[in-house]
C-alpha positions as a Python dict, from the first residue, in 0.01 Angstrom:
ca = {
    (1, 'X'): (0, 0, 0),
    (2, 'X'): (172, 350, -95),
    (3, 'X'): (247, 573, 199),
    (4, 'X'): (-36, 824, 273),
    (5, 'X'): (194, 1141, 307),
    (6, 'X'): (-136, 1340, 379),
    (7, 'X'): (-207, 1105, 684),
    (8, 'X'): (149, 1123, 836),
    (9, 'X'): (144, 1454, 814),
    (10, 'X'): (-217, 1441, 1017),
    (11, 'X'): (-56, 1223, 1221),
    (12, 'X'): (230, 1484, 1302),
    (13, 'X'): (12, 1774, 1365),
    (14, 'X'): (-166, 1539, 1655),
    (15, 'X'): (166, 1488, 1800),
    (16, 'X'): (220, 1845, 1772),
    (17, 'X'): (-114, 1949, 1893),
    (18, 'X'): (-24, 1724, 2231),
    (19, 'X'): (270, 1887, 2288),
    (20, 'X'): (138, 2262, 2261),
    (21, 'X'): (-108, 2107, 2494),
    (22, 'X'): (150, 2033, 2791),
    (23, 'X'): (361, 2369, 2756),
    (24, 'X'): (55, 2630, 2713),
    (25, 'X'): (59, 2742, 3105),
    (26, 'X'): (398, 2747, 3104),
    (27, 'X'): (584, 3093, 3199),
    (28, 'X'): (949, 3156, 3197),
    (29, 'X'): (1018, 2957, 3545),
    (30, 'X'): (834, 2681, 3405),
    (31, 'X'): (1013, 2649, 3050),
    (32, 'X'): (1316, 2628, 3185),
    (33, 'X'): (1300, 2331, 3402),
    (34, 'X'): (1482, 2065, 3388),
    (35, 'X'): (1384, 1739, 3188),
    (36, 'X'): (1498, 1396, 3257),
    (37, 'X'): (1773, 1461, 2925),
    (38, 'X'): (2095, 1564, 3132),
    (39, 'X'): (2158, 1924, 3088),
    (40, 'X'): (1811, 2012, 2856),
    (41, 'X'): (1510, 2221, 3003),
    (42, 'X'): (1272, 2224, 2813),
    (43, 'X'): (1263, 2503, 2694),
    (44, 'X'): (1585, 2312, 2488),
    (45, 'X'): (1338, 2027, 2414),
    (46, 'X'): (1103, 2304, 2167),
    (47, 'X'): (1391, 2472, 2024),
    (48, 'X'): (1517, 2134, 1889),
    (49, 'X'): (1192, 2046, 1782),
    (50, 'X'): (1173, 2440, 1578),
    (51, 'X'): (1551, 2449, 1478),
    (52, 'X'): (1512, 2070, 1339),
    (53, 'X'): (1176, 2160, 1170),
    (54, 'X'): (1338, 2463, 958),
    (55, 'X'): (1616, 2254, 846),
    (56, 'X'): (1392, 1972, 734),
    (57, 'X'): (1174, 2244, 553),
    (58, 'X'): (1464, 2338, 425),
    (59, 'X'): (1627, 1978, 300),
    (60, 'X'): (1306, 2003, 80),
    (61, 'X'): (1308, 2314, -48),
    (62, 'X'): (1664, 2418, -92),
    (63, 'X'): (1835, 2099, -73),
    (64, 'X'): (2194, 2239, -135),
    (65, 'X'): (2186, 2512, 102),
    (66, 'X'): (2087, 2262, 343),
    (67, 'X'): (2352, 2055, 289),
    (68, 'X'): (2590, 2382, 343),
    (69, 'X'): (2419, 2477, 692),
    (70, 'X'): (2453, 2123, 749),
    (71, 'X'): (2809, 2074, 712),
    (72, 'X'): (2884, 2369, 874),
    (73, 'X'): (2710, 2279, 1179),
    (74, 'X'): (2871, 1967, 1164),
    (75, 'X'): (3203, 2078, 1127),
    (76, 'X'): (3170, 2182, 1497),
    (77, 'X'): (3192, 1819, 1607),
    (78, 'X'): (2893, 1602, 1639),
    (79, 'X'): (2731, 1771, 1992),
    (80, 'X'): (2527, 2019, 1746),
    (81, 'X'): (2238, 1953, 1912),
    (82, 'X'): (2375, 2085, 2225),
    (83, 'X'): (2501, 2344, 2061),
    (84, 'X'): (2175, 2455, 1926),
    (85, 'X'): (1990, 2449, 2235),
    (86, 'X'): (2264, 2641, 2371),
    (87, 'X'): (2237, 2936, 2096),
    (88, 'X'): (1895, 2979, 2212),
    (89, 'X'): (1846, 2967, 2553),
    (90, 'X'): (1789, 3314, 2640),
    (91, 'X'): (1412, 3307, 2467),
    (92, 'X'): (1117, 3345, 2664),
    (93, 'X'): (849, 3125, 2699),
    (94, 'X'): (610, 3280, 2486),
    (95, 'X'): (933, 3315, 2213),
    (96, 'X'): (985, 2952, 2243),
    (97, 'X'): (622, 2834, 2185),
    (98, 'X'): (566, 3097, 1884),
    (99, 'X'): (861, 2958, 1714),
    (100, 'X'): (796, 2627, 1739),
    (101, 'X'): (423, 2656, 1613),
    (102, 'X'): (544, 2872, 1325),
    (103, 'X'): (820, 2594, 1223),
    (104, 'X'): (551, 2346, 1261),
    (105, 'X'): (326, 2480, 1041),
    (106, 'X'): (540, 2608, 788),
    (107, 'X'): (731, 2273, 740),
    (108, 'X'): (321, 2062, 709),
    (109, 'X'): (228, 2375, 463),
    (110, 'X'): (557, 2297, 267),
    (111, 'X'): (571, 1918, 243),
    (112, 'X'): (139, 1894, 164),
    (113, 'X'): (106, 1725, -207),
    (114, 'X'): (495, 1603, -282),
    (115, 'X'): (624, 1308, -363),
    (116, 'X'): (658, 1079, -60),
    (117, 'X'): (915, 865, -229),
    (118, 'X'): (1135, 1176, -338),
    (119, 'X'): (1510, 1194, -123),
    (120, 'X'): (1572, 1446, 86),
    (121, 'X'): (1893, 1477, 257),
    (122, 'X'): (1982, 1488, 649),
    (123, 'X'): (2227, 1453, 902),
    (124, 'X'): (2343, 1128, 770),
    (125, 'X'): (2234, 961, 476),
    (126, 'X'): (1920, 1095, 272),
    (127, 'X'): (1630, 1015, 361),
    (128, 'X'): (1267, 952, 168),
    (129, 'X'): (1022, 1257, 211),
    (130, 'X'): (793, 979, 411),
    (131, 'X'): (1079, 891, 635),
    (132, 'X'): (1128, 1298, 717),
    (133, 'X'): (776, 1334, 822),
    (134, 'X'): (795, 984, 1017),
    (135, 'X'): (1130, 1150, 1180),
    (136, 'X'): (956, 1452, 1277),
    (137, 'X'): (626, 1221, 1438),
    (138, 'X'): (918, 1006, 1675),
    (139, 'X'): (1120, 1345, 1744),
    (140, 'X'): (814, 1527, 1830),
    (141, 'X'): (683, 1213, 2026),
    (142, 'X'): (985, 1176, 2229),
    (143, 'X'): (1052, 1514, 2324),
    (144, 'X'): (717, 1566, 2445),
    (145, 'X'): (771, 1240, 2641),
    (146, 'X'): (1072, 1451, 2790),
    (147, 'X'): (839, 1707, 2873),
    (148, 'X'): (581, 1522, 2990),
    (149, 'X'): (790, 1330, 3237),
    (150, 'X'): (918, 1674, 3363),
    (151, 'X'): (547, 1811, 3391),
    (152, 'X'): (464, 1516, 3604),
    (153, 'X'): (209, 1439, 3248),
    (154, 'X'): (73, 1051, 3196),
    (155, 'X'): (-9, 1060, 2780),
    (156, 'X'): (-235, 834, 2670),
    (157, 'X'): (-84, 632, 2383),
    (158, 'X'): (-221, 591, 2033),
    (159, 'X'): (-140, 388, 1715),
    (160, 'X'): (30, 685, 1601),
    (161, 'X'): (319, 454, 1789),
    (162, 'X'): (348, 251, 1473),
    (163, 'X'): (533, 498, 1284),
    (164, 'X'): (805, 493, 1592),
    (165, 'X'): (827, 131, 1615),
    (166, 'X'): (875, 80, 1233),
    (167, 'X'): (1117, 380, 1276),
    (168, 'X'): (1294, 176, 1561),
    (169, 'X'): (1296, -117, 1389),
    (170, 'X'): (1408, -3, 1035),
    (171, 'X'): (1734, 176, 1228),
    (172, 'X'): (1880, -154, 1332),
    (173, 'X'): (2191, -166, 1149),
    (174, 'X'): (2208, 247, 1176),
    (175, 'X'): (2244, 172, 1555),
    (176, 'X'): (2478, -108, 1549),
    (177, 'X'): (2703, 93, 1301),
    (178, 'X'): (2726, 468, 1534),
    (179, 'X'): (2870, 231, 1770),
    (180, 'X'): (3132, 55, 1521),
    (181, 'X'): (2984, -324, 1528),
    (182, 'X'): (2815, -493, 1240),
    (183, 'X'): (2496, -552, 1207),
    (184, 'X'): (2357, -912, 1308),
    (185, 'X'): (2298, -1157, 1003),
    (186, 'X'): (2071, -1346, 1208),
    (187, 'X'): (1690, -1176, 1189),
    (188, 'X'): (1497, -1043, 1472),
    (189, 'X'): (1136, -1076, 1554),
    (190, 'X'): (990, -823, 1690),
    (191, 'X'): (628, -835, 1830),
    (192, 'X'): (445, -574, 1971),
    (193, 'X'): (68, -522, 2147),
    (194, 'X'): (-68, -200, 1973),
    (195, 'X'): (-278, 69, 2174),
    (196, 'X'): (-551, -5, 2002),
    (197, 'X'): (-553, -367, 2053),
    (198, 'X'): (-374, -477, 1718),
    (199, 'X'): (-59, -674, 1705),
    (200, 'X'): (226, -540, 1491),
    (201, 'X'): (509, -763, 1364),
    (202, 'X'): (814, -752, 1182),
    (203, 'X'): (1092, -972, 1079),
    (204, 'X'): (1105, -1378, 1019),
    (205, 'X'): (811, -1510, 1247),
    (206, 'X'): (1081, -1835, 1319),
    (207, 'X'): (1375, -1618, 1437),
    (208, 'X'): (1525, -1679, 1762),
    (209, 'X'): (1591, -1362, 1892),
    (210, 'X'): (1274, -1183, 1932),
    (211, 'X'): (1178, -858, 2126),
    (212, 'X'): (768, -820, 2275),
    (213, 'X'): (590, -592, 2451),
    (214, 'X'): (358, -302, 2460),
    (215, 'X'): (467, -57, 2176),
    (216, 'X'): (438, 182, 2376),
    (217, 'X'): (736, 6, 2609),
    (218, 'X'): (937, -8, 2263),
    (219, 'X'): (873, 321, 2143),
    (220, 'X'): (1045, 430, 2515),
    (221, 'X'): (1313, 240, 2440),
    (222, 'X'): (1405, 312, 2040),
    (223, 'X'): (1394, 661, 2108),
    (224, 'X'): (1644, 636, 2483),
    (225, 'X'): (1344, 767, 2700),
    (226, 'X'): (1391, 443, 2901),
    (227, 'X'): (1627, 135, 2978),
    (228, 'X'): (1462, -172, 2806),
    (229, 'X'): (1505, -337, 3170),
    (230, 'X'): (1279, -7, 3296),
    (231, 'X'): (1007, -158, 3079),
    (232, 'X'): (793, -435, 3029),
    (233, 'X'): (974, -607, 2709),
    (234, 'X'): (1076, -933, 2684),
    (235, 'X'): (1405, -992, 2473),
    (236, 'X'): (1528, -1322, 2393),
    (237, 'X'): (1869, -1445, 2194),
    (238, 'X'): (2219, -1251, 2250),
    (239, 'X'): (2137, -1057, 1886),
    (240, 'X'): (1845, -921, 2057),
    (241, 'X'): (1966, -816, 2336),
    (242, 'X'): (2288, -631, 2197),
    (243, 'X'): (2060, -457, 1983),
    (244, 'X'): (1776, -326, 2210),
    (245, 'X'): (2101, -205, 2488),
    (246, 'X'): (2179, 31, 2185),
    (247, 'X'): (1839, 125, 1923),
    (248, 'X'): (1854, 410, 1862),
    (249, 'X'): (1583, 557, 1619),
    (250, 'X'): (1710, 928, 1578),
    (251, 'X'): (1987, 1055, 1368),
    (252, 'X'): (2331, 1195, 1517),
    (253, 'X'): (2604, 1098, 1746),
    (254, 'X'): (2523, 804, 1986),
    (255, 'X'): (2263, 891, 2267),
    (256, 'X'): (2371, 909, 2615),
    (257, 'X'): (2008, 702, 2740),
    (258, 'X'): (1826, 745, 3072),
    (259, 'X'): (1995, 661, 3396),
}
């Protein structure tokens, strides 16, 4: 079945909408406290989200000067995201939460109607326009898990999950290879109990190394928001296991995890 660009981006505007949700009451003393990401407030969380949003706008529209700003801001060594949040701490609350709704909005308005199979390019290697919207669905869902957690918020979780998990699952080798070990040859099963009731699956239904669970417990995990043993998943086979100590779904330098 193609990829319904229209309902990802749907899909990402929900995420967003849940988010704008959480940090509406929040005044200066409230944006900038701290989230369970060592060193990020989160008032750092939203200016990811905005910075990250402009540059994916712009990886569609202007594909070369992204790939300039890109490899300058590499250049600096591969904390950039630090950096970032960094360059704009001084903004206030009500700063913050404009920019990141006007990002938001201007990245849906730009990628409506194209091509979800066209190539964009990132942070690493290019991506599909569909994966770039999926990307900005898990970043947007695990920063407002950051933010959440701080604000003491319990989400309620949603099949919107499934574009994580697949996300989490499709970056297997990605996360063996940031930490310079090959990817296993044997395959992975990986089972998980849907929101809504459904079961999603991937990989060879006879493999010995599987990973269950709630997705919601894998989604957690994929995206570093908590320790596989901090959840409810069951991992079986030594493949398995070295994998889900390491997924990482997002782009960049290895993540540091949860304590």
């Amino acid at each position: 079945m193609p990829v319904s660009l229209d309902a990802l981006l749907d899909d990402l505007l929900a995420e967003t909408a849940d988010v704008e949700r959480m940090i509406a009451p929040l005044d200066d003393t409230g944006i900038a406290r701290s989230t369970p990401a060592a060193g990020w407030d989160i008032r750092d969380q939203l200016t990811h989200l905005a910075f990250f949003d402009e540059a994916a706008t712009q990886a569609l529209v202007d594909p070369d000067g992204f790939r300039r700003a890109a490899a300058a801001l590499m250049a600096g060594g591969m904390d950039f995201p630090d950096r970032v949040a960094a360059e704009h701490a001084g903004l206030t609350a009500g700063e913050v939460r404009a920019w990141f709704a006007r990002a938001r909005t201007a990245l849906v308005t730009a990628f409506r109607g194209r091509d979800p199979r066209a190539r964009l390019p990132w942070y690493g290697p290019d991506m599909s326009v569909a994966s770039s919207v999926t990307a900005r669905i898990m970043e947007t869902w695990a920063h407002g898990q950051d933010i959440a957690d701080t604000l003491g918020v319990t989400r309620v979780a949603t099949d919107r999950l499934r574009h994580i998990a697949h996300l989490g699952v499709s970056t297997t080798a990605f996360s063996f290879g940031l930490h310079g070990r090959p990817a296993p040859v044997v395959p992975i099963r990986v089972v998980l109990h849907a929101p809504s009731g459904d079961r999603w699956t991937w990989g060879d239904g006879a493999a010995a190394d599987r990973v269950e669970g709630t997705a919601l417990d894998f989604c957690l995990t994929v995206t570093q928001r908590r320790r596989a043993e901090d959840t409810g998943l069951v991992v079986l086979g030594p493949a398995a296991q070295e994998w889900i100590g390491i997924a990482q779904a997002f782009a960049g330098a290895p993540g540091r995890g949860r304590a």
